[in-house]
C-alpha positions as CSV (number, residue, x, y, z in Angstrom):
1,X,113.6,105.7,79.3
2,X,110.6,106.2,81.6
3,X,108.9,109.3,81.7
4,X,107.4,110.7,85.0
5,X,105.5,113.7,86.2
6,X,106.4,113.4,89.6
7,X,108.9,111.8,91.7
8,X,107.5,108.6,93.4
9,X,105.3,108.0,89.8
10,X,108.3,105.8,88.5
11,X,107.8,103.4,91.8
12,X,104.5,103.0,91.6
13,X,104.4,102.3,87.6
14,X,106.4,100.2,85.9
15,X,108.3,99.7,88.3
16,X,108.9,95.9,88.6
17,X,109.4,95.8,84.8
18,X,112.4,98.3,84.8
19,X,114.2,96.6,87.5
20,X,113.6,93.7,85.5
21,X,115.3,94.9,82.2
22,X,118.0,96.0,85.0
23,X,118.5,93.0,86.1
24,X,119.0,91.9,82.3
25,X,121.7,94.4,81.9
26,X,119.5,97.3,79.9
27,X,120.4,100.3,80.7
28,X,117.5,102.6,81.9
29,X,116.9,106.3,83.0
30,X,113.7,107.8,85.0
31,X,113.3,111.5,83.5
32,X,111.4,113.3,86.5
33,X,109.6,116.1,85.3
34,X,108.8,118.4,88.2
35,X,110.2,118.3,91.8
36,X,106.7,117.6,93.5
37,X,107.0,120.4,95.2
38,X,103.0,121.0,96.1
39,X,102.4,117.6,96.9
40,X,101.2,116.7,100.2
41,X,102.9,115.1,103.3
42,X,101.2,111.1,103.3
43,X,103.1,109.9,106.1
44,X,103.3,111.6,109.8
45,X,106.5,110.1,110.0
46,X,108.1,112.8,107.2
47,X,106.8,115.3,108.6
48,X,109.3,116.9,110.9
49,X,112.2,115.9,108.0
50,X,109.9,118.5,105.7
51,X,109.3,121.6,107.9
52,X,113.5,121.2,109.0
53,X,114.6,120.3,104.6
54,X,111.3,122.0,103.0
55,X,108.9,119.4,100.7
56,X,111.3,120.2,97.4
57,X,115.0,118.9,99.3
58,X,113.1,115.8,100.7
59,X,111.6,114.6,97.9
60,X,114.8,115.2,96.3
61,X,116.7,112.7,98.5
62,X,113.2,110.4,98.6
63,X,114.1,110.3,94.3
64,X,117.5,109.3,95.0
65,X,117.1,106.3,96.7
66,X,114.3,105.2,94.7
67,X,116.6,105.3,91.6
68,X,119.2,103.5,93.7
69,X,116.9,100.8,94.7
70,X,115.7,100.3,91.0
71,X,119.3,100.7,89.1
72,X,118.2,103.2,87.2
73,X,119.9,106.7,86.1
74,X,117.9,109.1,87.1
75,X,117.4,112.9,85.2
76,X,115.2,115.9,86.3
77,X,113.6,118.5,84.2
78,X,113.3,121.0,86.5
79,X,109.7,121.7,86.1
80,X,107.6,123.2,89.2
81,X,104.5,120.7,90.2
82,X,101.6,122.4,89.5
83,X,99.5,120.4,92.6
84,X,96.2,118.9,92.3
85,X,93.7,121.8,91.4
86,X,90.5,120.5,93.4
87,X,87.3,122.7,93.3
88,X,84.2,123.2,90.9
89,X,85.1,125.1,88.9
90,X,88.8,124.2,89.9
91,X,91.1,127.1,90.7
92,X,93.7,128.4,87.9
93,X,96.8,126.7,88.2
94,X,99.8,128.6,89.2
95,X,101.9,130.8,87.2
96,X,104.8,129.1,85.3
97,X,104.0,125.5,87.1
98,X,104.9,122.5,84.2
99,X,101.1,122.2,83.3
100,X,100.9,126.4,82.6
101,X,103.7,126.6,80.5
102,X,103.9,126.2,76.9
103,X,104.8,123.1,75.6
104,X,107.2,124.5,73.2
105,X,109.1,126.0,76.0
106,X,109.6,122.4,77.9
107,X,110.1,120.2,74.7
108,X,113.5,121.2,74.5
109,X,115.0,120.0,77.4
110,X,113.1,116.3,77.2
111,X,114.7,116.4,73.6
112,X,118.1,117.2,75.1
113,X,118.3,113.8,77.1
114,X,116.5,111.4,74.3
115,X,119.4,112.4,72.2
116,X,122.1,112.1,74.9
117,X,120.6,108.6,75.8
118,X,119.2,107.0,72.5
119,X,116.5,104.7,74.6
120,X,114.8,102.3,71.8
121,X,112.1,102.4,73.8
122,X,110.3,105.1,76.2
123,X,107.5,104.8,78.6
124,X,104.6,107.1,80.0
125,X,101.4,108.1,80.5
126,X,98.9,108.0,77.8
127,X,96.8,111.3,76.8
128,X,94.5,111.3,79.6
129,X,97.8,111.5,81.9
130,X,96.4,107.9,83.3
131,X,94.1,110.2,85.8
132,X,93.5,113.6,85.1
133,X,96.4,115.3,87.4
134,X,97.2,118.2,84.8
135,X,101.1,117.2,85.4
136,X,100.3,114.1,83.9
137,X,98.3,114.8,81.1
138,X,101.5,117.4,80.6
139,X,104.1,114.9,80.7
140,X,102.3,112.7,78.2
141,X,101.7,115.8,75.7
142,X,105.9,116.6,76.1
143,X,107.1,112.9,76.0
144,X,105.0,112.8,72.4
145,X,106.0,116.3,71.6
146,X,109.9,115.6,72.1
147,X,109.9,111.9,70.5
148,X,108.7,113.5,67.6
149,X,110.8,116.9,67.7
150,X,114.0,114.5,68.8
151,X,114.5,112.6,65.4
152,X,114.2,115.7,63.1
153,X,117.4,117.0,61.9
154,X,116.2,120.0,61.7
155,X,114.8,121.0,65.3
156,X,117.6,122.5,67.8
157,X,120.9,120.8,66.3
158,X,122.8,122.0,69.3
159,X,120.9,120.0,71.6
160,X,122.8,116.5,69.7
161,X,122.2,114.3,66.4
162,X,119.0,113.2,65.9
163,X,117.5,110.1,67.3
164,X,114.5,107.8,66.6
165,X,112.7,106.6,69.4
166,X,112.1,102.7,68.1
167,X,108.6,102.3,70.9
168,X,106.9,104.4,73.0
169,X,104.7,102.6,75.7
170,X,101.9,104.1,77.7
171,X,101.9,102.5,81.6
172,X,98.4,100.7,82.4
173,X,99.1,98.9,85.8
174,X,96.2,100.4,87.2
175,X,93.4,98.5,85.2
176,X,90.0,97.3,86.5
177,X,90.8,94.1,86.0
178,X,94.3,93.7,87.8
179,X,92.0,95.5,90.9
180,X,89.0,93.1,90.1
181,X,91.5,90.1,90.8
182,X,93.3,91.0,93.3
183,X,90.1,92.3,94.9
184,X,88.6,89.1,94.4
185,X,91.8,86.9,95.7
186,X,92.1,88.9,98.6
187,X,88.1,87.9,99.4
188,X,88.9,84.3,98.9
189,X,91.5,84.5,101.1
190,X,89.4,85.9,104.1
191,X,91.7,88.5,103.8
192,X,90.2,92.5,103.8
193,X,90.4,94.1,100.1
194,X,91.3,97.1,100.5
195,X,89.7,97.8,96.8
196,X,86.5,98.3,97.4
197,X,85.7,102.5,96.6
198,X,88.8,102.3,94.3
199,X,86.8,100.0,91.8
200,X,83.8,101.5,92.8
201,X,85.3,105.0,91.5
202,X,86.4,103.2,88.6
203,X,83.2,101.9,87.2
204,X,82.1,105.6,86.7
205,X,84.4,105.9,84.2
206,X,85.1,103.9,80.9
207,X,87.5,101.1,81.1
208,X,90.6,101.5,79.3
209,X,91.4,97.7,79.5
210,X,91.6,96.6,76.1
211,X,94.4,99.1,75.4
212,X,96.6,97.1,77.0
213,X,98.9,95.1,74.2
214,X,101.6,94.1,76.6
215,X,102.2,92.1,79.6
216,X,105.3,91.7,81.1
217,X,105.8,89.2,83.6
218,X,107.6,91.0,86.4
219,X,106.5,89.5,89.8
220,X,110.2,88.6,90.9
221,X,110.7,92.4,90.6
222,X,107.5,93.0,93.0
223,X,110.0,93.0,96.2
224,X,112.2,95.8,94.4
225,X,109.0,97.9,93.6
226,X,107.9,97.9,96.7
227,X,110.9,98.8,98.6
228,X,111.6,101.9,95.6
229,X,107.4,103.1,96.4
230,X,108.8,103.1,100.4
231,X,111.9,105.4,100.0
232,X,109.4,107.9,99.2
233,X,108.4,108.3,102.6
234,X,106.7,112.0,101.9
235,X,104.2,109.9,99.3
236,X,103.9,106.9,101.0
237,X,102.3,105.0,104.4
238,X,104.2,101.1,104.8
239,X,100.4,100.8,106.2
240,X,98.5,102.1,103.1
241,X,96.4,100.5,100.2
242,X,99.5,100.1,98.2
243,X,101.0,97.4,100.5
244,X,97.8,95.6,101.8
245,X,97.9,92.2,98.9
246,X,100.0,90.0,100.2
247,X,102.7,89.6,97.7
248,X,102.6,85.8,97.5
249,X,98.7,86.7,96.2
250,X,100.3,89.2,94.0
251,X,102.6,86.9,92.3
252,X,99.9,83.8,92.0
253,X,97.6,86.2,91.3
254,X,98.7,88.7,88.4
255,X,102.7,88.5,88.4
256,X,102.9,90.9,85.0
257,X,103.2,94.4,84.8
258,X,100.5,96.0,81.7
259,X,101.3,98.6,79.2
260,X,99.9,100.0,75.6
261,X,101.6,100.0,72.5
262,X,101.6,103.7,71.4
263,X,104.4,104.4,68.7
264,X,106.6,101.8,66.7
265,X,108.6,101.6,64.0
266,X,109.0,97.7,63.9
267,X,106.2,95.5,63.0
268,X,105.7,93.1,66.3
269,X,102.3,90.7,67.0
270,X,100.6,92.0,69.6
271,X,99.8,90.9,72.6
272,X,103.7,91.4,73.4
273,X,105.6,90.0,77.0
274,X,108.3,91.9,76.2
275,X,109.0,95.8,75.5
276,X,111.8,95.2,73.5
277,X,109.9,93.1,71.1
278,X,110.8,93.3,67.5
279,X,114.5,94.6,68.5
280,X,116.3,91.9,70.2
């Protein structure tokens, strides 16, 4: 089970690895917590499709396909996005958004689905939220919240039986050093990086590189990714950053996909290539 603030999050991380364990016959499910109802229109192309459907009902559809490109069962919370809150000092955020509510008020119904779908292992965002978007930093307080509230027998027994989550993975595909590589490749190549404020942004900030315990070689998954990141056309330019590597440079390149080991209840030697190490 992957764990996302936003539709078009579980395309852009992770993605490769869960079409992966598709392909291997795993079963997986994207939980999506809010709708991404504030986000912002990235493509001129969408544009007309949003003011006719509104943001919410495009998006909607955009999620659909995604989860249809991956594999994957797909779940919504129901949350409202709470947008990007830009400013100094930033502005409040609205009124029952996912980030304003309190946590004991959304745990329930993330509890409700572990329970129904007994994952053995779930991935999201680690306590920063992987950047500080307040929907993320929410999603990886109520993924740790429910795992925890989801195997005690006594916390809501009408919501199922109890369940122990074996592994819970925070995402890390965005490290300095995939970007440093790729960067670096693309110069080699003669080819325009398109990296170069992204890593320049990045060395403000302390790199969380040697969290990562776990590669997983994913890079005949990179095609699926990428065409799962397109069907969200609201979120997503074919002519953007996110397409600009060659994926033949991807693949030679870095060809895994990075996460942290946060939670487990089976002793495994890290560094793993395999999420489901220690329960095959």
């Amino acid at each position: 089970m992957a764990v996302h603030a936003h539709p078009d999050d579980e395309s852009s991380k992770g993605a490769a690895t869960m079409a992966k364990y598709v392909s291997e016959g795993v079963d997986v499910m994207v939980v999506t917590c809010t709708g991404g109802e504030r986000g912002d229109v990235l493509h001129s192309l969408a544009e007309d499709e949003v003011a006719e459907q509104g943001l919410a009902q495009v998006r909607r559809a955009e999620m659909a396909r995604a989860a249809e490109i991956l594999g994957v069962r797909h779940a919504w919370l129901g949350f409202e996005d709470s947008g990007y809150p830009e400013g100094d000092p930033p502005p409040p955020l609205p009124d029952a958004c996912f980030a304003a509510l309190p946590l004991e008020v959304e745990v329930p119904s993330l509890v409700g689905l572990l329970r129904q779908f007994q994952p053995q292992v779930v991935t999201t965002y680690d306590e920063m939220g992987g950047y500080p978007h307040p929907d993320h930093v929410r999603c990886h307080e109520l993924t740790m919240a429910a795992v925890d509230a989801a195997e005690d027998p006594q916390y809501r027994p009408d919501l199922g039986s109890p369940w122990s989550v074996a592994k819970v993975y925070y995402n890390h595909q965005f490290s300095r050093a995939r970007l440093l590589a790729l960067h670096t490749a693309m110069i080699d190549a003669d080819l325009e990086s398109p990296y170069h404020d992204w890593l320049a942004e990045m060395d403000k900030r302390p790199d969380q590189g040697h969290r990562i315990t776990t590669r997983v070689h994913a890079a005949d998954w990179f095609e699926v990714r990428d065409a799962a990141l397109q069907a969200h056309r609201t979120q997503i330019d074919p002519s953007s950053t996110w397409f600009a590597v060659p994926l033949h440079v991807q693949r030679q390149v870095w060809p895994t996909e990075e996460f942290e080991l946060a939670r487990s209840t089976v002793v495994t030697p890290v560094p793993e290539t395999d999420l489901f190490s220690g329960l095959r």
